[in-house]
C-alpha positions in Angstrom: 42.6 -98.7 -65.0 45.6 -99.0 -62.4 48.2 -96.6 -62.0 51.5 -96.8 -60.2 53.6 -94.0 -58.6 57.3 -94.1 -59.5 59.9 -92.7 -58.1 60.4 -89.9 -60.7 56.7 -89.1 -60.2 57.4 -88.1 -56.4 55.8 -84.6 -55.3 53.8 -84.4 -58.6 50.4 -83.0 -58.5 48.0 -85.7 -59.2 46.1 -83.9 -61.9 49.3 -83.3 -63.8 50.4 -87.0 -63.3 47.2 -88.5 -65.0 47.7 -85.5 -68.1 50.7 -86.9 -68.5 49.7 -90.9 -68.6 46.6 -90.5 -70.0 46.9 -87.0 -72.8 44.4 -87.8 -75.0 42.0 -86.4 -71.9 42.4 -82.9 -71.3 43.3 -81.6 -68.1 39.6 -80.8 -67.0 38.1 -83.6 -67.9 40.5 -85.3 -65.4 40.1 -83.0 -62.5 36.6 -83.6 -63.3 37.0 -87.3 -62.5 39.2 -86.7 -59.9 36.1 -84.5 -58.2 33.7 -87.0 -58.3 36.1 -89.8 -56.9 36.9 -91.6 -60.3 41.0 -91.5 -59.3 41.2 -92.7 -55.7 45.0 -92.5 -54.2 45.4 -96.1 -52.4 41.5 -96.5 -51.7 40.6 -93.1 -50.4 39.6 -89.7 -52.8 41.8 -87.0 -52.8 41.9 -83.5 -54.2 43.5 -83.0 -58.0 46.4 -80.7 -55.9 47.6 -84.1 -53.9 51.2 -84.4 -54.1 52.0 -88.3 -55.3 54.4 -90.1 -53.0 56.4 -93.3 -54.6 54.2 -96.4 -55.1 50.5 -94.5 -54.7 48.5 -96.6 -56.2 46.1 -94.7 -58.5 42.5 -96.2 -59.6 41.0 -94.7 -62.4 37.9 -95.1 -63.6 37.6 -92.9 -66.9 34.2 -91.1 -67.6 32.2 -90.2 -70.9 32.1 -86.7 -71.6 28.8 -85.1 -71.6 27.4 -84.4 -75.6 28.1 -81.0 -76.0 25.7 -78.7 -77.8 23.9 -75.1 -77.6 20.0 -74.7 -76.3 17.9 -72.2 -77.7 16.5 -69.6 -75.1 14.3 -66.4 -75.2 17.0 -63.9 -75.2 16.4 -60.8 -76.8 17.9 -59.9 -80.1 18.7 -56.8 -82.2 19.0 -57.6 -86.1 20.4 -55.3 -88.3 20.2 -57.1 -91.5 18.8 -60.2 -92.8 18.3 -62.6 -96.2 18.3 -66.2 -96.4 22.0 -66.9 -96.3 22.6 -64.3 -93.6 21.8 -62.8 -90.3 24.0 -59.5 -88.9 23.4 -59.0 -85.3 24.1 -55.8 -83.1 25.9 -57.9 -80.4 25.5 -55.7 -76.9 27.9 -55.6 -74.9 28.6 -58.4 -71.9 27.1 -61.2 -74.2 29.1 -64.3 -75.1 29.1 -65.4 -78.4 29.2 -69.0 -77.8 30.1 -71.3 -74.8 33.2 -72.0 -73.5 35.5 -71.0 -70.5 32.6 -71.6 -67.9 30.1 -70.2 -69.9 26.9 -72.7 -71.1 24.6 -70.1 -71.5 23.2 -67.0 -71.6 25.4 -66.6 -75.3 24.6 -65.4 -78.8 24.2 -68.6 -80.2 21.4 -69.8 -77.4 19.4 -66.6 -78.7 20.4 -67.1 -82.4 18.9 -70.8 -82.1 16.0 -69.4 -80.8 15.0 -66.8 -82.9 16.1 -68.7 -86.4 15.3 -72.7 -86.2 18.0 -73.5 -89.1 21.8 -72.2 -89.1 24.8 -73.6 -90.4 26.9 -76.6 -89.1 30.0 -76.2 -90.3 31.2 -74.2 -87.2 30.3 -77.9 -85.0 27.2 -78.0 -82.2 28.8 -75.2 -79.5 28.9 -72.7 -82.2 26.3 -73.0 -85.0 26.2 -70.2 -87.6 29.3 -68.6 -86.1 31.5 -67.1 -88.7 34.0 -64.5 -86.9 33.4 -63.6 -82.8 33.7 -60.1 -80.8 35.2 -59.9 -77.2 32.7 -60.5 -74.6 32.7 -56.5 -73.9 32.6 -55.6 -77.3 29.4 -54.3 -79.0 28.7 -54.1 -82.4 27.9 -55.9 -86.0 28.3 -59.5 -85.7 27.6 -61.7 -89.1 26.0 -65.2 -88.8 25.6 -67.8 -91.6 22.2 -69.4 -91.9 23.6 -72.3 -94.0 26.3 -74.3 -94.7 26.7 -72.9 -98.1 26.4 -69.4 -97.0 28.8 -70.5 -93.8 32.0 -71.7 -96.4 31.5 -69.0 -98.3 31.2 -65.7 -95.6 34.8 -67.7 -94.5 36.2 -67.5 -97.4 35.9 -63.8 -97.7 37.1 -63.2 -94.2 40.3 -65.7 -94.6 40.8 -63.8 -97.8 40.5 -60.6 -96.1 37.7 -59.4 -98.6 35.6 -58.4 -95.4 35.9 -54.8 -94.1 35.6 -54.5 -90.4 35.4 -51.2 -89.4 35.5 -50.6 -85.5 35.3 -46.9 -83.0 37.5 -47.1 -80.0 38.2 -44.6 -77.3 41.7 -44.5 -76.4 43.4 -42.7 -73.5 45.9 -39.9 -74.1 46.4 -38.2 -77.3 47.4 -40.0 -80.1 50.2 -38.3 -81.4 49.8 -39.2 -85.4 46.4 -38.5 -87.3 46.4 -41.6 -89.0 48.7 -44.4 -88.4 49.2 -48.7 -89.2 50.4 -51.0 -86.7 52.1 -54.4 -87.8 52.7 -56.7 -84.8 52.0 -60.0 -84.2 50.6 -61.1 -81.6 50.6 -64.5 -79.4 49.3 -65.5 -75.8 51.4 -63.7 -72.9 53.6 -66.8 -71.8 52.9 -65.0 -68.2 49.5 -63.8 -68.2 47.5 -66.5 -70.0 44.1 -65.1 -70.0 46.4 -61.9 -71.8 47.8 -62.0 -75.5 50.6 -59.9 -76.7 53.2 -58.0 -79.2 55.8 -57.6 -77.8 57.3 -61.7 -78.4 59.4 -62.2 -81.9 56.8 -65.2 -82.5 52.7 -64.7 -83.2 49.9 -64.6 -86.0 50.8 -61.7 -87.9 48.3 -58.9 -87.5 48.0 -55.7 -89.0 45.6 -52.2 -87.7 45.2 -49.1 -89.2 43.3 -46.0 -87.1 42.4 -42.6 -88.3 41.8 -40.2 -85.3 38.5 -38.6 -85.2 37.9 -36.7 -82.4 40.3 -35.5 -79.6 39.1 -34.3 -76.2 41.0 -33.8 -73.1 42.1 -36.6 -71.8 41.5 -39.5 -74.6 41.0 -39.8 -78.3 38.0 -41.1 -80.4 39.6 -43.5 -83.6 38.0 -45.3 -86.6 40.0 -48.3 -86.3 39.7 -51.1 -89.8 42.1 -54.3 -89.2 42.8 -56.9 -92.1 43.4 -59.5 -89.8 40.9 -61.1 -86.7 43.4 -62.0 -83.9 42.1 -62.2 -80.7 41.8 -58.8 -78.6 44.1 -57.6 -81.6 42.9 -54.0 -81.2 43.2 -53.7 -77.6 46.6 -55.7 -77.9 47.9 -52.9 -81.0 46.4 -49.9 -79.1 48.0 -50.9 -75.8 51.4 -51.5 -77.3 51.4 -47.7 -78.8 50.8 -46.1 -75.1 46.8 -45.5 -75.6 45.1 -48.2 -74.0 41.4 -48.1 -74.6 39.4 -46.7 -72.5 37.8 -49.1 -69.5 40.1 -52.3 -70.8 41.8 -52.9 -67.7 43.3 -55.6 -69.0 45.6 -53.7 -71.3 46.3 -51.2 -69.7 43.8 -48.5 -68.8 43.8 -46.8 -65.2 41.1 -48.4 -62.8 39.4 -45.3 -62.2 39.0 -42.0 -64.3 39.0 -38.6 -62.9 35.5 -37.4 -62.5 34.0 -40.3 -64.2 31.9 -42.7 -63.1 32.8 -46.6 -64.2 32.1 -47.2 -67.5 31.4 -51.1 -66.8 33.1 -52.9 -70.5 35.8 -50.8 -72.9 35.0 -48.7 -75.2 35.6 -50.8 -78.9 32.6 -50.9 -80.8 32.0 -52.7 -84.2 30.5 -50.0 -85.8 30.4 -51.2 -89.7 31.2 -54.5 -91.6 31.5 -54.7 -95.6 31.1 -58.2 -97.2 29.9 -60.0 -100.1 26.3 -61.8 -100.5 26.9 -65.5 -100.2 23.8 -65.8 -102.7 25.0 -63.2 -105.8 28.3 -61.4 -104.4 26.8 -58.4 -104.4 28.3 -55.8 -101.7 26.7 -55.5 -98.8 27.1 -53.3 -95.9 25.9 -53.2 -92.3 26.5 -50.2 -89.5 25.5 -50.5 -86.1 25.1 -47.1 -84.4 27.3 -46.0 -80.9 25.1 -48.3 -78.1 23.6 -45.4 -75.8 25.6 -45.9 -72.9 28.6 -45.3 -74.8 27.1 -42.0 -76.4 26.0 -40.6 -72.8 29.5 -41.5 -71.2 31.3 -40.1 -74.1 29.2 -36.5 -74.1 29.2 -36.7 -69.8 33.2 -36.8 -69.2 34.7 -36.2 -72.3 34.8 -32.0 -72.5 36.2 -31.7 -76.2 39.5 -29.4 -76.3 
């Protein structure tokens, strides 16, 4: 198809100009065409940054999308629970659940596919079996559906907040309260897009509660339980009280610690989810242990008071 420049289009990126002609593409699939010389500018390829003049004559030549879907591959798995209708998984730390942002594989769902043949569609091709997600650098209990049946029914309980997700975190400072709840929405930082936050009017409302367990020196051990699953919602609430958690640099926490070494991901760890069996509703419950390199930094630099 041919495109023409006008004169309010003057000094426009060209990668914004065909998003806003042609926005049933997203932006990356155009800058993808635009890469591999699909929207020459009057005959010659440009970069997606070119700034249109008046008149450019743009030629674009649209191009399928690749099918999208998840390989298996021989990663290594820890299972902590298992039946016909579902799989929990102790998710380590640094794996991706499933692809997205850059990331095709290496994920839990290339390992889930696998280690089990059959798991449930619902959740689309990228994300098979996929019920509820942790952050890349969180560890912990993860519960996958092996069915479709099992897969509607596991998201039922968790949109009717019948699941109990039970997390540790290691915060900095000393958290004033023994026991607290925090009720604040939360919505992507309008500045900081890979950031959310609650500190806007607007968001998903979200609710945490912690109980302290542990204070040492310089930072506090909590049991953390949330009713709701927003994204980063714990580091968000925990940031937004003054105790960032430890090693989330994101939110918050200092670079480097005193006399520590790097602890390489934060410290938030699924510890223990409560649920349902799709099969008979009878409770279930799954714990997943502090991973080891969490246990030795937390006995190395944290001297209890």
């Amino acid at each position: 198809m041919r495109l023409s420049a006008e004169l309010i289009d003057a000094g426009k990126r060209l990668d914004h100009l065909l998003h806003e002609r042609l926005p049933e593409y997203s932006r990356s699939r155009i800058q993808a065409w635009i890469r591999d010389g699909r929207a020459p500018v009057n005959g010659a390829a440009v970069r997606a940054s070119y700034l249109v003049r008046p008149g450019d004559s743009i030629e674009v030549e649209p191009a399928e999308a690749p099918p999208l879907h998840a390989s298996p591959e021989a990663i290594p798995l820890e299972v902590l629970y298992e039946d016909e209708d579902v799989v929990a998984i102790d998710k380590p730390a640094g794996m991706v659940v499933h692809a997205g942002a850059g990331v095709h594989s290496g994920t839990l769902v290339n390992a889930l596919l696998h280690r089990f043949a059959a798991l449930s569609g619902v959740g689309g091709a990228l994300r098979p079996g996929i019920v509820h997600r942790l952050d890349r650098f969180t560890s912990g209990v993860l519960l996958v559906a092996r069915n479709d049946a099992a897969h509607r029914n596991l998201a039922a309980q968790f949109s009717g907040r019948l699941v109990e997700k039970t997390y540790l975190a290691l915060v900095h400072g000393s958290v004033a309260r023994q026991s607290g709840r925090i009720e604040r929405p939360i919505a992507r930082d309008p500045v900081h897009r890979t950031r959310m936050t609650s500190r806007l009017a607007q968001g998903r409302a979200a609710w945490s509660e912690y109980r302290v367990l542990r204070r040492f020196e310089r930072f506090t051990l909590l049991e953390v339980k949330i009713g709701t699953g927003r994204t980063h919602q714990i580091r968000v609430h925990l940031s937004s009280i003054g105790h960032p958690v430890a090693g989330d640099k994101l939110y918050g926490a200092p670079e480097v610690v005193p006399g520590a070494e790097p602890l390489g991901r934060y410290f938030l760890h699924a510890h223990q989810i409560r649920f349902r069996k799709p099969a008979n509703g009878e409770e279930m419950q799954v714990t997943s242990p502090l991973p080891p390199e969490l246990e030795r930094w937390l006995a190395r630099f944290c001297g209890a008071d």
